[in-house]
C-alpha positions as CSV (number, residue, x, y, z in Angstrom):
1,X,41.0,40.0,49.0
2,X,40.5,42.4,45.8
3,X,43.2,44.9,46.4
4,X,45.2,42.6,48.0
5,X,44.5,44.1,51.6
6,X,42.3,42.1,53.8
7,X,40.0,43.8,56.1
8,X,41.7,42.5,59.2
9,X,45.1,44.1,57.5
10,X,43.3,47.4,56.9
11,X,42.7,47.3,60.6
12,X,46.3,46.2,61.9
13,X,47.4,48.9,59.5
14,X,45.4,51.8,61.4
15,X,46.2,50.7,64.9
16,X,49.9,51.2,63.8
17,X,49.7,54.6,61.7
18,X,47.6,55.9,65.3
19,X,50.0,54.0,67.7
20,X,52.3,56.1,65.7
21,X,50.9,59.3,65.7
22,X,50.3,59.1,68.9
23,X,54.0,58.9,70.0
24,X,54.7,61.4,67.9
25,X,52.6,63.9,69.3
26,X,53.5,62.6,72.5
27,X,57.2,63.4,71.7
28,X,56.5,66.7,70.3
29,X,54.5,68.0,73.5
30,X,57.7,66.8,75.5
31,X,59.9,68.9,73.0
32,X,57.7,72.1,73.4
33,X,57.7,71.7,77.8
34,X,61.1,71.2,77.5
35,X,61.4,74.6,75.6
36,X,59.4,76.1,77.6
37,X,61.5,75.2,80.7
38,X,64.7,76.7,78.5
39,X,63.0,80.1,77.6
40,X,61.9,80.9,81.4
41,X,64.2,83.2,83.0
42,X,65.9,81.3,86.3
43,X,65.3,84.1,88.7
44,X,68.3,84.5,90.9
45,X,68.7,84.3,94.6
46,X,70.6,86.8,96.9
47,X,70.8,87.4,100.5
48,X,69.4,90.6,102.2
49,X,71.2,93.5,103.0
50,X,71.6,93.7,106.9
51,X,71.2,97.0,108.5
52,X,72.9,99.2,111.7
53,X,70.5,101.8,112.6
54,X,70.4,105.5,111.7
55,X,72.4,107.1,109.1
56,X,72.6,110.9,108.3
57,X,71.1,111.6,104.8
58,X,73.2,113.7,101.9
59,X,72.5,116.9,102.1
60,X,71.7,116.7,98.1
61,X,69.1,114.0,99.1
62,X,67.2,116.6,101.6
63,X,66.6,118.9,98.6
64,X,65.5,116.3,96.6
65,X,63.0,115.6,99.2
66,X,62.0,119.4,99.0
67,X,61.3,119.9,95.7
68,X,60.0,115.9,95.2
69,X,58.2,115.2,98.5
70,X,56.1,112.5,96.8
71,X,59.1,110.6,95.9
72,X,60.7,110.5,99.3
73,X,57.6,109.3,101.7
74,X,57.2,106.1,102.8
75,X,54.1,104.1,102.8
76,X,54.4,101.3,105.3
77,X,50.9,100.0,104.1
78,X,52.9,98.8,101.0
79,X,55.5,95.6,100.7
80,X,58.9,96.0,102.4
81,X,59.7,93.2,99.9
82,X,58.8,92.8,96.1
83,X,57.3,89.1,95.2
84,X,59.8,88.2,92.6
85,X,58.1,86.5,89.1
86,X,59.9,85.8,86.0
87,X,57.8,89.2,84.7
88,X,58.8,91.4,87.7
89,X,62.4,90.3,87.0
90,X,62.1,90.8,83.6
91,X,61.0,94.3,83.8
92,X,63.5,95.2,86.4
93,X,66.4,94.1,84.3
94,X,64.7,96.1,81.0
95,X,64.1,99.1,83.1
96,X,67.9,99.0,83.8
97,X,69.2,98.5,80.6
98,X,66.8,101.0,78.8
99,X,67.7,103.9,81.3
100,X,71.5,102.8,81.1
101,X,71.6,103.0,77.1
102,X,69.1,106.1,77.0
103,X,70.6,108.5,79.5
104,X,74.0,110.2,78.5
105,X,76.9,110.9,81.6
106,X,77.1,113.7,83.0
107,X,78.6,115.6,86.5
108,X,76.5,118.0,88.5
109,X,79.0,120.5,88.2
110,X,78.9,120.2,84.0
111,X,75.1,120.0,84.6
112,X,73.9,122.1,87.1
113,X,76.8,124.2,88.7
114,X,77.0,122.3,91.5
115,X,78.9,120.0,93.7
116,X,75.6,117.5,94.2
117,X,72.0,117.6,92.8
118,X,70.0,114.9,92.9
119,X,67.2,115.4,90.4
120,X,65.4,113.0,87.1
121,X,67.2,113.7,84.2
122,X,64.3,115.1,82.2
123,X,67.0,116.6,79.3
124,X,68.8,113.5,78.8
125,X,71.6,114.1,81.0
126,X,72.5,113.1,84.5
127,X,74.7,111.0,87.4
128,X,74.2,108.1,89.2
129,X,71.6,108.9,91.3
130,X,70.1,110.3,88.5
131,X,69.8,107.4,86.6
132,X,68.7,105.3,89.4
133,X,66.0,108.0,90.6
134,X,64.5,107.9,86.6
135,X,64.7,103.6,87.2
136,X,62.5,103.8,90.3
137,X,59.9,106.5,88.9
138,X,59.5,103.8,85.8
139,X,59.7,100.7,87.8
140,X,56.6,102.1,90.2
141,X,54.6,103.1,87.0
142,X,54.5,99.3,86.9
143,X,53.4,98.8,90.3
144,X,56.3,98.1,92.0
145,X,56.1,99.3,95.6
146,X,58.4,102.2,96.2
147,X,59.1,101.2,99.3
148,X,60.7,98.0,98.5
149,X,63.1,99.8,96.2
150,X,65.3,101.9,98.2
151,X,68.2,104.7,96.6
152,X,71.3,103.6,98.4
153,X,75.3,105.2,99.3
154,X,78.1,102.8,98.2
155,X,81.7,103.4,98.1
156,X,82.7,102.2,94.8
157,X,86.2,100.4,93.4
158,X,88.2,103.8,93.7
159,X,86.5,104.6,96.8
160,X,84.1,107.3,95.7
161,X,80.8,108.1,96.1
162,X,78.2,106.6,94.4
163,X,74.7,106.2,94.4
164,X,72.8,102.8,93.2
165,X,69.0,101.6,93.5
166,X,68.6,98.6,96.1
167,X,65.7,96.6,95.0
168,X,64.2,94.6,98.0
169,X,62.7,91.2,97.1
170,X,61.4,87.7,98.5
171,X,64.7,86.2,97.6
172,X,66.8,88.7,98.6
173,X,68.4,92.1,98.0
174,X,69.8,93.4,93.9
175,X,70.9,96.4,92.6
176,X,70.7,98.8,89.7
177,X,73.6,100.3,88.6
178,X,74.1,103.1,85.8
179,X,77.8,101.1,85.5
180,X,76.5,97.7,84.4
181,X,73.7,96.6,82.4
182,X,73.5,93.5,84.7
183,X,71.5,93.5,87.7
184,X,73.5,91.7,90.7
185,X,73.2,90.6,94.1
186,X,74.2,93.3,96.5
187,X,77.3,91.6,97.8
188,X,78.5,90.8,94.1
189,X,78.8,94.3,93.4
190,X,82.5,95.0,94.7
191,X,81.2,98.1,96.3
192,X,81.6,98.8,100.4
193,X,77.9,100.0,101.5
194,X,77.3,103.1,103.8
195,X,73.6,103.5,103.8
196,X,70.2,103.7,102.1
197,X,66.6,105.0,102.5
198,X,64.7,103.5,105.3
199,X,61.8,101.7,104.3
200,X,60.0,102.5,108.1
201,X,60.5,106.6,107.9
202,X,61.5,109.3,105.8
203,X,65.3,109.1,106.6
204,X,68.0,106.6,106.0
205,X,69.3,103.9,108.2
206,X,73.3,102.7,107.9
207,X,74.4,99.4,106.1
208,X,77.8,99.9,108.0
209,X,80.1,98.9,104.9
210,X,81.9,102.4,105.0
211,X,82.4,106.0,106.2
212,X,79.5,108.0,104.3
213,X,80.5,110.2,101.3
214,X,79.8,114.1,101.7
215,X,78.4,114.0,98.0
216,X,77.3,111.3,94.8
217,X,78.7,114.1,92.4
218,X,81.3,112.3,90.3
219,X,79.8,108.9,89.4
Protein backbone atom coordinates (compact mmCIF):
# COMPACT_ATOMS: atom_id res chain seq x y z
CA UNK A 1 0.00 0.00 0.00
CA UNK A 2 2.21 3.21 -0.95
CA UNK A 3 -0.43 5.80 -1.02
CA UNK A 4 -2.36 4.23 1.42
CA UNK A 5 -5.00 3.02 -1.19
CA UNK A 6 -4.96 -0.57 -2.01
CA UNK A 7 -5.76 -1.72 -5.40
CA UNK A 8 -8.82 -3.59 -4.42
CA UNK A 9 -9.94 0.00 -2.61
CA UNK A 10 -9.11 1.77 -5.86
CA UNK A 11 -11.66 -0.55 -7.39
CA UNK A 12 -14.55 -0.43 -4.60
CA UNK A 13 -13.92 3.24 -4.92
CA UNK A 14 -14.92 3.36 -8.82
CA UNK A 15 -17.81 1.01 -8.64
CA UNK A 16 -19.34 3.63 -6.14
CA UNK A 17 -18.35 7.07 -7.94
CA UNK A 18 -20.15 5.10 -11.30
CA UNK A 19 -22.95 3.49 -9.20
CA UNK A 20 -23.31 7.03 -8.42
CA UNK A 21 -23.19 8.69 -11.50
CA UNK A 22 -25.33 6.53 -12.76
CA UNK A 23 -28.33 7.45 -10.51
CA UNK A 24 -27.61 10.66 -11.05
CA UNK A 25 -28.08 10.67 -14.64
CA UNK A 26 -30.80 8.35 -14.10
CA UNK A 27 -32.51 11.05 -11.92
CA UNK A 28 -31.79 13.84 -14.19
CA UNK A 29 -33.36 12.07 -17.38
CA UNK A 30 -36.53 11.61 -15.00
CA UNK A 31 -36.40 15.38 -14.22
CA UNK A 32 -36.22 16.49 -17.95
CA UNK A 33 -39.46 13.78 -19.00
CA UNK A 34 -41.11 15.08 -16.36
CA UNK A 35 -40.60 18.67 -17.78
CA UNK A 36 -41.31 17.70 -20.86
CA UNK A 37 -44.78 16.28 -19.83
CA UNK A 38 -45.33 19.98 -18.02
CA UNK A 39 -44.43 22.15 -21.09
CA UNK A 40 -46.83 20.09 -23.56
CA UNK A 41 -49.96 21.83 -24.04
CA UNK A 42 -53.10 19.41 -22.66
CA UNK A 43 -55.28 19.83 -25.71
CA UNK A 44 -58.78 20.19 -24.61
CA UNK A 45 -61.88 18.23 -25.33
CA UNK A 46 -65.38 19.58 -26.49
CA UNK A 47 -68.39 18.05 -27.83
CA UNK A 48 -69.69 18.75 -31.54
CA UNK A 49 -72.01 21.09 -32.49
CA UNK A 50 -75.29 19.32 -33.62
CA UNK A 51 -77.03 20.59 -36.56
CA UNK A 52 -81.02 21.07 -37.91
CA UNK A 53 -80.90 21.31 -41.55
CA UNK A 54 -81.00 24.42 -43.79
CA UNK A 55 -80.55 27.83 -42.72
CA UNK A 56 -80.94 30.98 -44.96
CA UNK A 57 -77.49 32.82 -45.36
CA UNK A 58 -77.01 36.79 -44.45
CA UNK A 59 -77.51 38.67 -47.12
CA UNK A 60 -73.95 40.38 -46.29
CA UNK A 61 -72.56 36.77 -46.53
CA UNK A 62 -73.89 36.36 -50.30
CA UNK A 63 -71.80 39.39 -51.33
CA UNK A 64 -68.93 38.10 -49.71
CA UNK A 65 -69.36 35.12 -51.69
CA UNK A 66 -69.47 37.39 -54.92
CA UNK A 67 -66.63 39.24 -54.66
CA UNK A 68 -64.50 36.20 -52.70
CA UNK A 69 -65.89 33.08 -54.42
CA UNK A 70 -62.67 31.19 -53.52
CA UNK A 71 -63.36 31.62 -49.89
CA UNK A 72 -66.90 30.42 -49.87
CA UNK A 73 -66.65 26.86 -51.86
CA UNK A 74 -66.43 23.78 -50.32
CA UNK A 75 -64.17 21.04 -51.12
CA UNK A 76 -65.65 17.82 -49.79
CA UNK A 77 -62.34 16.05 -50.81
CA UNK A 78 -60.83 17.81 -47.78
CA UNK A 79 -61.44 16.85 -43.80
CA UNK A 80 -64.87 17.71 -42.23
CA UNK A 81 -62.73 17.51 -39.09
CA UNK A 82 -59.16 18.92 -38.24
CA UNK A 83 -56.75 16.11 -36.44
CA UNK A 84 -56.01 18.06 -33.34
CA UNK A 85 -51.93 18.07 -32.31
CA UNK A 86 -50.37 20.12 -29.56
CA UNK A 87 -48.97 22.24 -32.93
CA UNK A 88 -52.34 22.59 -34.68
CA UNK A 89 -53.67 23.81 -31.26
CA UNK A 90 -50.95 25.93 -30.82
CA UNK A 91 -51.37 27.78 -33.95
CA UNK A 92 -55.04 28.07 -33.70
CA UNK A 93 -54.85 29.79 -30.32
CA UNK A 94 -51.73 32.21 -31.76
CA UNK A 95 -53.77 32.93 -34.85
CA UNK A 96 -56.55 34.16 -32.46
CA UNK A 97 -54.68 36.14 -30.21
CA UNK A 98 -52.43 37.88 -32.99
CA UNK A 99 -55.61 38.85 -35.08
CA UNK A 100 -57.39 39.90 -31.76
CA UNK A 101 -54.39 42.34 -30.63
CA UNK A 102 -53.63 43.44 -34.29
CA UNK A 103 -57.00 44.45 -35.70
CA UNK A 104 -58.61 47.68 -34.29
CA UNK A 105 -62.83 47.75 -33.76
CA UNK A 106 -64.69 49.06 -35.97
CA UNK A 107 -68.71 49.11 -37.28
CA UNK A 108 -69.63 48.76 -40.94
CA UNK A 109 -71.43 51.75 -40.84
CA UNK A 110 -68.06 53.88 -39.43
CA UNK A 111 -66.30 51.69 -42.01
CA UNK A 112 -67.95 51.22 -44.96
CA UNK A 113 -71.36 53.13 -44.97
CA UNK A 114 -73.21 50.31 -44.38
CA UNK A 115 -75.48 48.33 -42.29
CA UNK A 116 -73.37 44.88 -42.96
CA UNK A 117 -70.20 44.07 -45.05
CA UNK A 118 -68.38 41.19 -44.55
CA UNK A 119 -64.98 41.70 -46.03
CA UNK A 120 -60.82 41.03 -44.65
CA UNK A 121 -59.81 43.91 -42.95
CA UNK A 122 -56.89 44.69 -45.21
CA UNK A 123 -56.55 48.61 -43.53
CA UNK A 124 -56.47 47.50 -40.03
CA UNK A 125 -59.98 47.93 -39.25
CA UNK A 126 -63.00 45.69 -39.06
CA UNK A 127 -66.10 43.62 -37.11
CA UNK A 128 -66.55 40.38 -36.06
CA UNK A 129 -66.79 38.66 -38.98
CA UNK A 130 -64.01 40.43 -40.06
CA UNK A 131 -61.72 39.34 -37.69
CA UNK A 132 -62.77 35.83 -37.89
CA UNK A 133 -62.73 35.87 -41.87
CA UNK A 134 -58.69 37.29 -41.64
CA UNK A 135 -58.29 34.06 -38.72
CA UNK A 136 -59.40 31.51 -41.34
CA UNK A 137 -57.43 33.02 -44.44
CA UNK A 138 -54.22 32.64 -41.95
CA UNK A 139 -55.16 29.42 -40.32
CA UNK A 140 -55.43 27.72 -44.08
CA UNK A 141 -52.01 29.31 -45.14
CA UNK A 142 -51.01 26.64 -42.60
CA UNK A 143 -52.92 23.95 -44.07
CA UNK A 144 -55.71 23.79 -42.17
CA UNK A 145 -58.72 22.51 -44.26
CA UNK A 146 -61.19 25.29 -44.87
CA UNK A 147 -63.74 23.21 -44.63
CA UNK A 148 -63.34 22.09 -41.18
CA UNK A 149 -63.39 25.70 -40.00
CA UNK A 150 -66.70 27.09 -40.67
CA UNK A 151 -67.88 31.25 -40.04
CA UNK A 152 -70.80 30.83 -37.86
CA UNK A 153 -74.25 33.22 -36.47
CA UNK A 154 -74.57 33.42 -32.68
CA UNK A 155 -76.74 35.49 -30.58
CA UNK A 156 -74.45 36.95 -28.11
CA UNK A 157 -75.07 37.97 -24.10
CA UNK A 158 -77.18 41.12 -25.16
CA UNK A 159 -78.83 39.18 -27.76
CA UNK A 160 -77.19 40.62 -30.82
CA UNK A 161 -75.78 39.49 -33.74
CA UNK A 162 -72.52 38.19 -33.95
CA UNK A 163 -70.35 36.40 -36.07
CA UNK A 164 -67.48 33.78 -34.63
CA UNK A 165 -65.23 31.11 -36.51
CA UNK A 166 -66.32 27.43 -35.54
CA UNK A 167 -63.32 25.26 -35.80
CA UNK A 168 -64.22 21.56 -36.37
CA UNK A 169 -61.89 18.96 -34.84
CA UNK A 170 -61.35 15.20 -33.82
CA UNK A 171 -62.28 16.08 -30.27
CA UNK A 172 -64.86 18.18 -30.85
CA UNK A 173 -66.10 21.68 -31.92
CA UNK A 174 -64.07 25.45 -30.54
CA UNK A 175 -64.43 28.78 -31.45
CA UNK A 176 -62.62 32.05 -32.28
CA UNK A 177 -63.89 34.93 -30.98
CA UNK A 178 -62.62 38.70 -31.65
CA UNK A 179 -64.13 39.06 -27.76
CA UNK A 180 -61.69 36.76 -26.01
CA UNK A 181 -58.28 35.80 -26.51
CA UNK A 182 -59.23 32.30 -25.27
CA UNK A 183 -60.36 29.77 -27.56
CA UNK A 184 -63.45 27.72 -25.92
CA UNK A 185 -65.65 24.94 -26.49
CA UNK A 186 -68.69 25.89 -28.33
CA UNK A 187 -71.14 25.42 -25.48
CA UNK A 188 -68.83 27.40 -23.01
CA UNK A 189 -69.22 30.40 -24.95
CA UNK A 190 -72.61 31.82 -23.31
CA UNK A 191 -73.74 32.55 -26.83
CA UNK A 192 -77.41 30.94 -28.28
CA UNK A 193 -76.27 29.56 -31.89
CA UNK A 194 -78.43 30.15 -35.16
CA UNK A 195 -76.32 28.78 -37.88
CA UNK A 196 -73.06 28.33 -39.79
CA UNK A 197 -71.53 27.45 -43.19
CA UNK A 198 -72.23 23.96 -44.31
CA UNK A 199 -69.31 21.99 -44.68
CA UNK A 200 -71.37 19.57 -47.68
CA UNK A 201 -72.46 22.83 -50.03
CA UNK A 202 -72.10 26.34 -50.52
CA UNK A 203 -74.93 27.46 -48.08
CA UNK A 204 -75.48 27.22 -44.42
CA UNK A 205 -77.24 24.72 -42.44
CA UNK A 206 -79.15 25.79 -38.88
CA UNK A 207 -77.63 25.02 -35.30
CA UNK A 208 -81.28 25.82 -33.95
CA UNK A 209 -79.95 27.85 -30.74
CA UNK A 210 -81.96 31.05 -31.97
CA UNK A 211 -84.00 33.13 -34.43
CA UNK A 212 -81.28 34.28 -37.08
CA UNK A 213 -80.04 37.99 -36.96
CA UNK A 214 -80.84 40.14 -40.19
CA UNK A 215 -77.10 41.54 -39.93
CA UNK A 216 -73.39 40.91 -37.85
CA UNK A 217 -73.02 44.78 -38.03
CA UNK A 218 -72.51 45.88 -34.47
CA UNK A 219 -70.12 43.36 -32.83
Amino acid sequence: MRDGIGRRDRTGLALAGATLAGVMLAGLLEIQTGEARTIAPQLPAATPAETLGEARPLLAWIDFCRRYPSECVVDTAEPAAIALTPRVWQAIVSVNRKVNATLKPMTDAEHWGVADKWDFPDDGYGDCEDYQLLKRKLLAEQVLPRRAMRMTVVRDELGEGHAVLMIRTDRGDFVLDNKTGSVLSWDRTGYAYVKRESQTQVGWVSLGGATSPVATANC
